[in-house]
PANU-927381 format. One record per atom (N, C-alpha, C): residue number from 1; chain; atom name; x, y, z. Coordinates in nm, 3 decimals. Example, Ala and Ser with C-alpha at 12.3 -4.5 7.8 and 13.67 -1.06 7.14 Angstrom:
BEGIN
pt k 1	c A	a N	px 1.319	py -0.569	pz 0.780
pt k 1	c A	a CA	px 1.230	py -0.450	pz 0.780
pt k 1	c A	a C	px 1.320	py -0.330	pz 0.780
pt k 2	c A	a N	px 1.285	py -0.225	pz 0.708
pt k 2	c A	a CA	px 1.367	py -0.106	pz 0.714
pt k 2	c A	a C	px 1.290	py 0.003	pz 0.787
% end
This chain:
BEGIN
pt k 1	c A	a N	px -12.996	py -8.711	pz 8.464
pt k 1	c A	a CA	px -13.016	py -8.636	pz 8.587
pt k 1	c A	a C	px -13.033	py -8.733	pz 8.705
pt k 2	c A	a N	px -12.990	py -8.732	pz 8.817
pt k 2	c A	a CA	px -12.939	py -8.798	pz 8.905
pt k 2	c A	a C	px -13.124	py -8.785	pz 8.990
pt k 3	c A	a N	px -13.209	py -8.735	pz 8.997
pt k 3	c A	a CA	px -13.382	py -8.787	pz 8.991
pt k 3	c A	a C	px -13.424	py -8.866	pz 8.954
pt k 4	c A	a N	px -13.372	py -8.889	pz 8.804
pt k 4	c A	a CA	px -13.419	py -9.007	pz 8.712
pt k 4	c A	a C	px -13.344	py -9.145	pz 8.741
pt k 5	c A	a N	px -13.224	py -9.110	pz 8.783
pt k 5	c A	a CA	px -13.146	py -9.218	pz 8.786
pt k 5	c A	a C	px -13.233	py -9.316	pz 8.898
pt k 6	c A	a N	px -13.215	py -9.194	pz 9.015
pt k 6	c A	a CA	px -13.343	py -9.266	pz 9.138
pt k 6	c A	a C	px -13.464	py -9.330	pz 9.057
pt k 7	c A	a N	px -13.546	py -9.289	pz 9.029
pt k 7	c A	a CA	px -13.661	py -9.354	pz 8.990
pt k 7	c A	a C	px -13.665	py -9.488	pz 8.893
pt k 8	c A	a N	px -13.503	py -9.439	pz 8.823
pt k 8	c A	a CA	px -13.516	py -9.599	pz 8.743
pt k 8	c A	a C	px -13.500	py -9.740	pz 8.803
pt k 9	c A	a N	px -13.463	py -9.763	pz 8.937
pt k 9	c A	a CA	px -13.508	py -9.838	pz 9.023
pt k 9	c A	a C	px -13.575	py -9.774	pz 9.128
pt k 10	c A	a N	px -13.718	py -9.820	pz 9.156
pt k 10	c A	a CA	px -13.800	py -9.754	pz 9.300
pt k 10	c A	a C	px -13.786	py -9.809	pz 9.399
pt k 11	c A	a N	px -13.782	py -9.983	pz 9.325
pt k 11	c A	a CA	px -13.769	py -10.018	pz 9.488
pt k 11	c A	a C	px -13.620	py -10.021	pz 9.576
pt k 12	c A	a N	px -13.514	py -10.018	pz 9.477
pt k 12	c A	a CA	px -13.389	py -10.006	pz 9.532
pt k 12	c A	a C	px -13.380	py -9.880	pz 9.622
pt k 13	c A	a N	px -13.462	py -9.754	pz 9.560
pt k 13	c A	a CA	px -13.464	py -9.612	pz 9.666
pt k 13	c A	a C	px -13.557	py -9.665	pz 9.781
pt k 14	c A	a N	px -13.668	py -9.688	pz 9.771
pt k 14	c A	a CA	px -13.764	py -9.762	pz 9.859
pt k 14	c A	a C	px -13.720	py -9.818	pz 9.961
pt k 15	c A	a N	px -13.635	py -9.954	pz 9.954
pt k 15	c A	a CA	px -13.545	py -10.012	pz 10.024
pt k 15	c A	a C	px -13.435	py -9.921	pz 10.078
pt k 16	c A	a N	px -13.390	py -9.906	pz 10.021
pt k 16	c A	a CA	px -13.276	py -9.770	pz 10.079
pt k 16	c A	a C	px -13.334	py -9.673	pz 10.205
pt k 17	c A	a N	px -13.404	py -9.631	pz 10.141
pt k 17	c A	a CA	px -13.508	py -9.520	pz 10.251
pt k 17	c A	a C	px -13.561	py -9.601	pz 10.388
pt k 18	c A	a N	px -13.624	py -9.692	pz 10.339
pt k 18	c A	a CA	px -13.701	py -9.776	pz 10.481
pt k 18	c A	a C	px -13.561	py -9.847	pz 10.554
pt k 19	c A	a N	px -13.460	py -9.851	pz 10.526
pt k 19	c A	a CA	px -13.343	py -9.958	pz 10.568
pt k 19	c A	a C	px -13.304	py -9.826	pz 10.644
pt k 20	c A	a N	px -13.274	py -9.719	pz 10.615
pt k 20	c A	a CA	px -13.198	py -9.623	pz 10.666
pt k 20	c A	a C	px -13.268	py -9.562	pz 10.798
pt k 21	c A	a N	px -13.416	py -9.552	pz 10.783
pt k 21	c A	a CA	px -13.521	py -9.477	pz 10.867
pt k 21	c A	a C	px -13.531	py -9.580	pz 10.963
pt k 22	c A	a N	px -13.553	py -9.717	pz 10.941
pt k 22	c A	a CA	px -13.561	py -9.864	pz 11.016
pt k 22	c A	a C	px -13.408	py -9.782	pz 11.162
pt k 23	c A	a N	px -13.305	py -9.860	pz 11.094
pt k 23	c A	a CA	px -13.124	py -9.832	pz 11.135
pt k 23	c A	a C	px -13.151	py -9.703	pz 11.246
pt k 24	c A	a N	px -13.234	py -9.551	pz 11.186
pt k 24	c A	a CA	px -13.195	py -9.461	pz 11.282
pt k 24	c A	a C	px -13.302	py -9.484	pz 11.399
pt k 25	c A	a N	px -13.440	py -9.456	pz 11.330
pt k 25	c A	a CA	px -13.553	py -9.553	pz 11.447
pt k 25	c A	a C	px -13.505	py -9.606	pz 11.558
pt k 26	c A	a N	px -13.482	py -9.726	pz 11.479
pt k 26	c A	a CA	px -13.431	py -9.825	pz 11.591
pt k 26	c A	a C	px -13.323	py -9.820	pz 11.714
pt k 27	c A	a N	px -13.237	py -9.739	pz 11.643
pt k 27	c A	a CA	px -13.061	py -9.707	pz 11.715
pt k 27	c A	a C	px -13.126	py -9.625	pz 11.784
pt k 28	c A	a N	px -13.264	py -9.526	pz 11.760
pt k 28	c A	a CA	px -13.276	py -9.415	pz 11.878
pt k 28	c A	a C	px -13.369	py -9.448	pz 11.983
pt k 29	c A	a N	px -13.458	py -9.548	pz 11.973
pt k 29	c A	a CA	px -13.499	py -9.625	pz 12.047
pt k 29	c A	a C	px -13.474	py -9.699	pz 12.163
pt k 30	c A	a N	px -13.371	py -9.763	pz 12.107
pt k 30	c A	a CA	px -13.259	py -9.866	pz 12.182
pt k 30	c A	a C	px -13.181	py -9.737	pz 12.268
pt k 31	c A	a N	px -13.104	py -9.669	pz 12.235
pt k 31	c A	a CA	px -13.027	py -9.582	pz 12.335
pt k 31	c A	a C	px -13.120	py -9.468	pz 12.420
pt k 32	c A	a N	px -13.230	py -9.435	pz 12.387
pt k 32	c A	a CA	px -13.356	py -9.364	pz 12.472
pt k 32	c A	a C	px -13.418	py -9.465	pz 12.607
pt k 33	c A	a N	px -13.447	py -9.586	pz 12.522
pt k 33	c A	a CA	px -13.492	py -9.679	pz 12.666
pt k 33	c A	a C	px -13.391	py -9.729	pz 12.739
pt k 34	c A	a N	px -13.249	py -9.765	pz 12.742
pt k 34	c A	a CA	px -13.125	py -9.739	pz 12.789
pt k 34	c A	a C	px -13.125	py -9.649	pz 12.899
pt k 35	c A	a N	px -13.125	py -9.531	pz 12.843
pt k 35	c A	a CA	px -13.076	py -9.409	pz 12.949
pt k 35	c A	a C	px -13.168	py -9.386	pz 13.013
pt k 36	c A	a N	px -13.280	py -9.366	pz 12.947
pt k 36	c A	a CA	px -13.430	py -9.349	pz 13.043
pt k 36	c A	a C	px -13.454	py -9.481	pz 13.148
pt k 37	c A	a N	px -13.411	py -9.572	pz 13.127
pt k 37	c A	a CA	px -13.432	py -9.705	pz 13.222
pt k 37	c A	a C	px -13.325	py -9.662	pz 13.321
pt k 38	c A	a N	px -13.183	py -9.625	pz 13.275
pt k 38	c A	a CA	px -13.085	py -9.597	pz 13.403
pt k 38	c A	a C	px -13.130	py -9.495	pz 13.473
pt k 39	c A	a N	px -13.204	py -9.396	pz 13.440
pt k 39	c A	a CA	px -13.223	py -9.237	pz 13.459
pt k 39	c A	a C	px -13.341	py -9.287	pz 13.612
pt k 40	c A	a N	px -13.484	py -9.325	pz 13.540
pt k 40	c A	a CA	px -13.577	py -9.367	pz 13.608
pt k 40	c A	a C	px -13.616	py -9.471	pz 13.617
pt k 41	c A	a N	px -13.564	py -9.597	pz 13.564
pt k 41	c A	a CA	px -13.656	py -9.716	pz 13.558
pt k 41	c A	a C	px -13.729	py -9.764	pz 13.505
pt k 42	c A	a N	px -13.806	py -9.848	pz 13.437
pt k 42	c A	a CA	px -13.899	py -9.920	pz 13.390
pt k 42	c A	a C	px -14.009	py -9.826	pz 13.350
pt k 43	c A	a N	px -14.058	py -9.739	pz 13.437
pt k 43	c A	a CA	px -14.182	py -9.635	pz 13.402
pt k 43	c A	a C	px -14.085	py -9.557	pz 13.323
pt k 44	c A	a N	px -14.005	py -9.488	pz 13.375
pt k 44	c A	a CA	px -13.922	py -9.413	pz 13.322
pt k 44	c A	a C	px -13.927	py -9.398	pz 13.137
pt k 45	c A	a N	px -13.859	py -9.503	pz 13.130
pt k 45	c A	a CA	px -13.812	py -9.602	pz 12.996
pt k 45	c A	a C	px -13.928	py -9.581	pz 12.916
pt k 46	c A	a N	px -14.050	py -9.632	pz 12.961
pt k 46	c A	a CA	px -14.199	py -9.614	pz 12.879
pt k 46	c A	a C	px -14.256	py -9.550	pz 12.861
pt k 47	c A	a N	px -14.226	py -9.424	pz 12.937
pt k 47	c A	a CA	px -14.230	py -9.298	pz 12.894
pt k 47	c A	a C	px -14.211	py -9.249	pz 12.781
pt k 48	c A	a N	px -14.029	py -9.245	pz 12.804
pt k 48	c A	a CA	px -13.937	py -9.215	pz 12.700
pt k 48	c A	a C	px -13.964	py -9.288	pz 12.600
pt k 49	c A	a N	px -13.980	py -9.395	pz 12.552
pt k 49	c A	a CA	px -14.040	py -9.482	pz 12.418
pt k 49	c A	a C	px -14.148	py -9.364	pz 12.371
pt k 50	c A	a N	px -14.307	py -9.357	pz 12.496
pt k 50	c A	a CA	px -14.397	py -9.298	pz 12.396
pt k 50	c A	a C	px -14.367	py -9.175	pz 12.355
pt k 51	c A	a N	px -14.271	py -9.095	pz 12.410
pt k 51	c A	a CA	px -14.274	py -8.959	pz 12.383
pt k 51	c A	a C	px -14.201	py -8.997	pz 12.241
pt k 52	c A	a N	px -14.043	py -9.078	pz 12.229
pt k 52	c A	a CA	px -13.980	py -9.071	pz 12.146
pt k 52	c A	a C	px -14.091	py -9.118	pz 12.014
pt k 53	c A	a N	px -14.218	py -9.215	pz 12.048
pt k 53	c A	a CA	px -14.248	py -9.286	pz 11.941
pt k 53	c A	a C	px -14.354	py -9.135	pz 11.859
pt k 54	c A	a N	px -14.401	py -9.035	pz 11.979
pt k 54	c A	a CA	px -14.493	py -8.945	pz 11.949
pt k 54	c A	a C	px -14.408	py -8.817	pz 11.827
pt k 55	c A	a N	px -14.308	py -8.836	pz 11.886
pt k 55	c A	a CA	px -14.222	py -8.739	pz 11.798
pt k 55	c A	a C	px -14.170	py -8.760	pz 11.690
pt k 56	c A	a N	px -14.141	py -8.897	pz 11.632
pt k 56	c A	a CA	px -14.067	py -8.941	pz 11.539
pt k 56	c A	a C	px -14.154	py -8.929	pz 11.475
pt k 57	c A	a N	px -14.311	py -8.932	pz 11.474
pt k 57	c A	a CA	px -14.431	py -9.000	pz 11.396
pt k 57	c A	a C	px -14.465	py -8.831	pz 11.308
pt k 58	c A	a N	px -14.451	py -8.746	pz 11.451
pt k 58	c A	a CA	px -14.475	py -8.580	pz 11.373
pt k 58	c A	a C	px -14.347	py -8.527	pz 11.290
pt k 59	c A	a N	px -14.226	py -8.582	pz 11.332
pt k 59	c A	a CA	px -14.053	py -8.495	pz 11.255
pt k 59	c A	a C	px -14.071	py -8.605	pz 11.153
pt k 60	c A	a N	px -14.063	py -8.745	pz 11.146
pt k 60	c A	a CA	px -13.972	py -8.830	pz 11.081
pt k 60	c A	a C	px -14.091	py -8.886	pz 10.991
pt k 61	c A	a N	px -14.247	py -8.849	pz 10.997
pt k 61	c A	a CA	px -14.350	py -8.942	pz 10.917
pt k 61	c A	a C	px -14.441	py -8.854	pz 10.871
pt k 62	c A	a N	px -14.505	py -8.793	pz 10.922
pt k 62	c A	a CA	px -14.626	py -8.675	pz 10.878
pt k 62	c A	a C	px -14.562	py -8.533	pz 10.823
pt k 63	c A	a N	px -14.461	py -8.468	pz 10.952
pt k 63	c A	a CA	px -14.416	py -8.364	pz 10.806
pt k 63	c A	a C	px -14.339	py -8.379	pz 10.713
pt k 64	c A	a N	px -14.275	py -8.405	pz 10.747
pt k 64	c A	a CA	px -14.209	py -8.426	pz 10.599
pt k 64	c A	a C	px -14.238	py -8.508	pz 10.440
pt k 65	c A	a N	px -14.314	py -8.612	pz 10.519
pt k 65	c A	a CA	px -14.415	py -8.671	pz 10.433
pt k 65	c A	a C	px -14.507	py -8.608	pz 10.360
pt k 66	c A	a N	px -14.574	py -8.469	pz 10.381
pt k 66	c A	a CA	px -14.717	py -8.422	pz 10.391
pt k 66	c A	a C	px -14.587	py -8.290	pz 10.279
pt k 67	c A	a N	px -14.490	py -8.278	pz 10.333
pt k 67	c A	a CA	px -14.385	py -8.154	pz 10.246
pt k 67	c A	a C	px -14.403	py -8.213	pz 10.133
pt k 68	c A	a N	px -14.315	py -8.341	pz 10.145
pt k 68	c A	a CA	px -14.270	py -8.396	pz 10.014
pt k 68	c A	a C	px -14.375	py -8.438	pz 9.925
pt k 69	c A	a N	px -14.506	py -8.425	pz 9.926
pt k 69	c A	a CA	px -14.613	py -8.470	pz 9.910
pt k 69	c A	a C	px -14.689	py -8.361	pz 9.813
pt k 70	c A	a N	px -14.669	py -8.211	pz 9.915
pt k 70	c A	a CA	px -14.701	py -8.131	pz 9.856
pt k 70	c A	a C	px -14.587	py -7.982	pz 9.787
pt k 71	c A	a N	px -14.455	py -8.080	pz 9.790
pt k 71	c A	a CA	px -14.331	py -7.983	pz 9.726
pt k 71	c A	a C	px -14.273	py -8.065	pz 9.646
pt k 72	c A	a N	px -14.271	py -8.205	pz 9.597
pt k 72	c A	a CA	px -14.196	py -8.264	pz 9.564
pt k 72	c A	a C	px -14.043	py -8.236	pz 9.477
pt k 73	c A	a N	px -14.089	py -8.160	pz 9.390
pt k 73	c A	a CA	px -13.951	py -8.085	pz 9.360
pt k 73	c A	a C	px -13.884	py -8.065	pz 9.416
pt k 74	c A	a N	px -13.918	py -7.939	pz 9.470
pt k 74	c A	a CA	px -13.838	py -7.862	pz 9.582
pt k 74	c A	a C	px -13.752	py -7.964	pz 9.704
pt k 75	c A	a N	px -13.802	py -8.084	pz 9.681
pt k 75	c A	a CA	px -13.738	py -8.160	pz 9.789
pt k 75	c A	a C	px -13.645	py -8.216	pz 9.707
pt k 76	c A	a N	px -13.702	py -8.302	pz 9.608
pt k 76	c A	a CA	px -13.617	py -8.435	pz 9.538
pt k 76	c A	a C	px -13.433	py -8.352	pz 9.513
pt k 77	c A	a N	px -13.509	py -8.263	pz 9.459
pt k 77	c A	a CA	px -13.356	py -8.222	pz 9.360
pt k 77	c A	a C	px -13.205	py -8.180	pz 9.479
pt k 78	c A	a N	px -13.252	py -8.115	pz 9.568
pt k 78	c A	a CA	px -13.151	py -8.092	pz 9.658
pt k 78	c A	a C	px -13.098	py -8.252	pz 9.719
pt k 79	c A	a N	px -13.198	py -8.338	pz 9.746
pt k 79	c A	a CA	px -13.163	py -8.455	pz 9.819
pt k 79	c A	a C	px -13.115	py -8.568	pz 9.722
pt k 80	c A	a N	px -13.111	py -8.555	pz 9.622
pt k 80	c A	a CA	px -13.079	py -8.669	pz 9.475
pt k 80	c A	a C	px -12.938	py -8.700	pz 9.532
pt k 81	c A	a N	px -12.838	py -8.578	pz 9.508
pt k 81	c A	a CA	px -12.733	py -8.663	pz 9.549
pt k 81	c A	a C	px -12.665	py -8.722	pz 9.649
pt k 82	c A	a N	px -12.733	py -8.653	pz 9.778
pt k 82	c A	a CA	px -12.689	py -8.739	pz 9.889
pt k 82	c A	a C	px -12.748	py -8.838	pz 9.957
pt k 83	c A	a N	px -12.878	py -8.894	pz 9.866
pt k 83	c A	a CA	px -12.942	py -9.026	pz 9.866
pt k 83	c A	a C	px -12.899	py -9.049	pz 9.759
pt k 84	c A	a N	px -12.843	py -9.045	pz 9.669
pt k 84	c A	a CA	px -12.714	py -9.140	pz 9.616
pt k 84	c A	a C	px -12.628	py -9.160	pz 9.653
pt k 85	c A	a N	px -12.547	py -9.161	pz 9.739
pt k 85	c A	a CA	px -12.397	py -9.141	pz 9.824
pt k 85	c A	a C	px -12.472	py -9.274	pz 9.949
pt k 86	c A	a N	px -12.565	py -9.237	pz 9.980
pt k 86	c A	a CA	px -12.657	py -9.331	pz 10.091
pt k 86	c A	a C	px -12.648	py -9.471	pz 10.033
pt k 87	c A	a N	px -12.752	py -9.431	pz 9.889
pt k 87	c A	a CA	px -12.742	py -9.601	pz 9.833
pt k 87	c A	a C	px -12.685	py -9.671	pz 9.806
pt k 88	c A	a N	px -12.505	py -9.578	pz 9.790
pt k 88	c A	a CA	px -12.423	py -9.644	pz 9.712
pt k 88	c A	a C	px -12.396	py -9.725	pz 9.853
pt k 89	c A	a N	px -12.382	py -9.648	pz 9.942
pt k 89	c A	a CA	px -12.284	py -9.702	pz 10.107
pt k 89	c A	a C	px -12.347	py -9.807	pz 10.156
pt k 90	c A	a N	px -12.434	py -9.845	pz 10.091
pt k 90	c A	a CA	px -12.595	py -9.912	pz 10.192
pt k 90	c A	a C	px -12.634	py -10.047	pz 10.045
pt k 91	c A	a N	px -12.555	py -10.058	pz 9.974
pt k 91	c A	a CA	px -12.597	py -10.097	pz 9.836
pt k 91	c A	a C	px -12.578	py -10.249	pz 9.901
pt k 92	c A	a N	px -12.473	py -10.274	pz 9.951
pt k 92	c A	a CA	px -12.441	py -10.436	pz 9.960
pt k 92	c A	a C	px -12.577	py -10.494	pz 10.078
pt k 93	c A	a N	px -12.605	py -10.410	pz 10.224
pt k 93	c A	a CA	px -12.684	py -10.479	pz 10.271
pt k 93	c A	a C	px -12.852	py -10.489	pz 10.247
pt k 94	c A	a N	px -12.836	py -10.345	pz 10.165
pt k 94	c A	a CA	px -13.007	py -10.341	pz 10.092
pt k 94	c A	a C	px -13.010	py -10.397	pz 10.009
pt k 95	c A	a N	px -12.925	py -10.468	pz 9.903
pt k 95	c A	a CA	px -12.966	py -10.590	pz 9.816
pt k 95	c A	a C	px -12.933	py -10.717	pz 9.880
pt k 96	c A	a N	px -12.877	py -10.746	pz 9.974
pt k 96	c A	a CA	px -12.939	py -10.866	pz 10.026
pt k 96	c A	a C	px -13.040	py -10.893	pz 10.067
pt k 97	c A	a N	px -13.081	py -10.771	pz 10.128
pt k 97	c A	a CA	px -13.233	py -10.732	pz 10.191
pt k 97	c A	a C	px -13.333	py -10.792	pz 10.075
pt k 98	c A	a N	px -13.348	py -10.732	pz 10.008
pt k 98	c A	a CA	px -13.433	py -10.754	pz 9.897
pt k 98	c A	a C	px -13.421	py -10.884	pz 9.814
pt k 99	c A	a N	px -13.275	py -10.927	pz 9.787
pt k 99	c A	a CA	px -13.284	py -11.078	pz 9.769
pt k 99	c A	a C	px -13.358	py -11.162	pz 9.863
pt k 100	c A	a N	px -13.375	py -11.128	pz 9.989
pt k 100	c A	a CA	px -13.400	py -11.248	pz 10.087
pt k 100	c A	a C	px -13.569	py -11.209	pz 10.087
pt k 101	c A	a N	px -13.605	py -11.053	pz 10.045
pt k 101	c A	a CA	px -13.743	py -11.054	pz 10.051
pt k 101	c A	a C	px -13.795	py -11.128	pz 9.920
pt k 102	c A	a N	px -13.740	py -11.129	pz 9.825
pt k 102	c A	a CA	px -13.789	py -11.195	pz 9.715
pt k 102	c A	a C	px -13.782	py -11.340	pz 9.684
pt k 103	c A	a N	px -13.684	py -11.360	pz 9.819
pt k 103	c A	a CA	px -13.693	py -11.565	pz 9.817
pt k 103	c A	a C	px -13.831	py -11.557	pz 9.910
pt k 104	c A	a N	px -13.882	py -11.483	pz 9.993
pt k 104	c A	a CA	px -13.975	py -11.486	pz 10.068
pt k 104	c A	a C	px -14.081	py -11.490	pz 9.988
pt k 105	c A	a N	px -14.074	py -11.404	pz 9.932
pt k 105	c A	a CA	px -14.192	py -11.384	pz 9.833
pt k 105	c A	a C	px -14.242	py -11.500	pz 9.706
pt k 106	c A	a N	px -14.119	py -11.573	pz 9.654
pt k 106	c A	a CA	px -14.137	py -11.656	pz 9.574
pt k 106	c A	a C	px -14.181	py -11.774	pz 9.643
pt k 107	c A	a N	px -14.106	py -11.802	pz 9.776
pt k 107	c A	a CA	px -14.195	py -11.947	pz 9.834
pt k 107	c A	a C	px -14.364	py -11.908	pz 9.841
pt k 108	c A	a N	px -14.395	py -11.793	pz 9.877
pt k 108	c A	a CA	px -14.522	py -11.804	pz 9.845
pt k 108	c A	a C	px -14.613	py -11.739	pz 9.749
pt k 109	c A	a N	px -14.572	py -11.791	pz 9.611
pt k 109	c A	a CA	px -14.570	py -11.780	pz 9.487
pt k 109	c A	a C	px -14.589	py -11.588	pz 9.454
pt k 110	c A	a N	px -14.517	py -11.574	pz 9.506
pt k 110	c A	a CA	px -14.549	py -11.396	pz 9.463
pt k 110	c A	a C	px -14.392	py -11.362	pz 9.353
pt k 111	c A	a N	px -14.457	py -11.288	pz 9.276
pt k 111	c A	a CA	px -14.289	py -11.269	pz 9.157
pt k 111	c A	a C	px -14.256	py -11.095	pz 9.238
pt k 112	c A	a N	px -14.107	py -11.102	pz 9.230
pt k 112	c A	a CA	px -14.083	py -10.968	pz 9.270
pt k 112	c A	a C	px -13.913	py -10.967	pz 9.221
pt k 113	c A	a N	px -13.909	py -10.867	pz 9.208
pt k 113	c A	a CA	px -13.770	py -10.811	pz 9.155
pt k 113	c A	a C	px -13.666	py -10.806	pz 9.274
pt k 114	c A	a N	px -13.563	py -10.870	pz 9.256
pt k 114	c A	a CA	px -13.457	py -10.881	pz 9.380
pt k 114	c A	a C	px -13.357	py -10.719	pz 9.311
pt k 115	c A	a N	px -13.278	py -10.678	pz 9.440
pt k 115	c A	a CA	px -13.182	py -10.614	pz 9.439
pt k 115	c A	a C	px -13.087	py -10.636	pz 9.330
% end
C-alpha cells in the first residue's frame, strides 16, 4: 500500500515535504515583497511579508497540522499518491539535499542516513 511505502523511508517524505513547503514559502514571499514594494514601497512590502507570514502560519502550519494530527487517516490515504508523484519529481534534488545534510552532520560526528 502506497502509506507504507511512504513510511518505509520518513526522512525521504520528511525531506520531500519541508523541500516542497520551503520552494512554495519562499517563491510566495519573494513575488509578495516584489509587488507590494512596486505597489507601495518599503512599508508597503513589510506589510505584505507580515500579513503573508500571518497567514501561511494559520493555512500552511496550524490547520492542517492540528487536521492531520487529529484525522490522520482521513488525510494520508487520499494524499499517498500524489506525494508520490511529488517525490518521485523532487527525488534527484531532495537526495542531494540530504546527502549534503549528512556530510554536515558527519563532520560533526553525528551518523545520519543520506538520501
Amino acid at each position: 500500500e502506497r502509506r507504507e511505502r511512504l513510511l518505509e523511508r520518513p526522512e525521504r517524505a520528511v525531506a520531500t515535504a519541508r523541500f516542497l513547503e520551503l520552494l512554495v514559502r519562499d517563491g510566495a514571499a519573494a513575488l509578495v515583497a516584489v509587488l507590494a514594494y512596486r505597489a507601495s514601497g518599503g512599508l508597503g512590502a513589510a506589510a505584505a511579508i507580515a500579513a503573508l507570514t500571518l497567514a501561511a502560519l494559520v493555512v500552511c502550519e496550524l490547520a492542517p497540522k492540528t487536521w492531520g494530527a487529529l484525522e490522520p487517516d482521513r488525510i494520508a490515504y487520499p494524499l499517498a499518491l500524489p506525494f508520490e508523484w511529488l517525490q518521485a519529481a523532487t527525488r534527484p534534488v531532495v537526495g542531494s539535499l540530504q546527502r549534503a545534510s549528512a556530510a554536515l552532520l558527519s563532520l560533526a560526528g553525528i551518523g545520519a542516513r543520506g538520501g
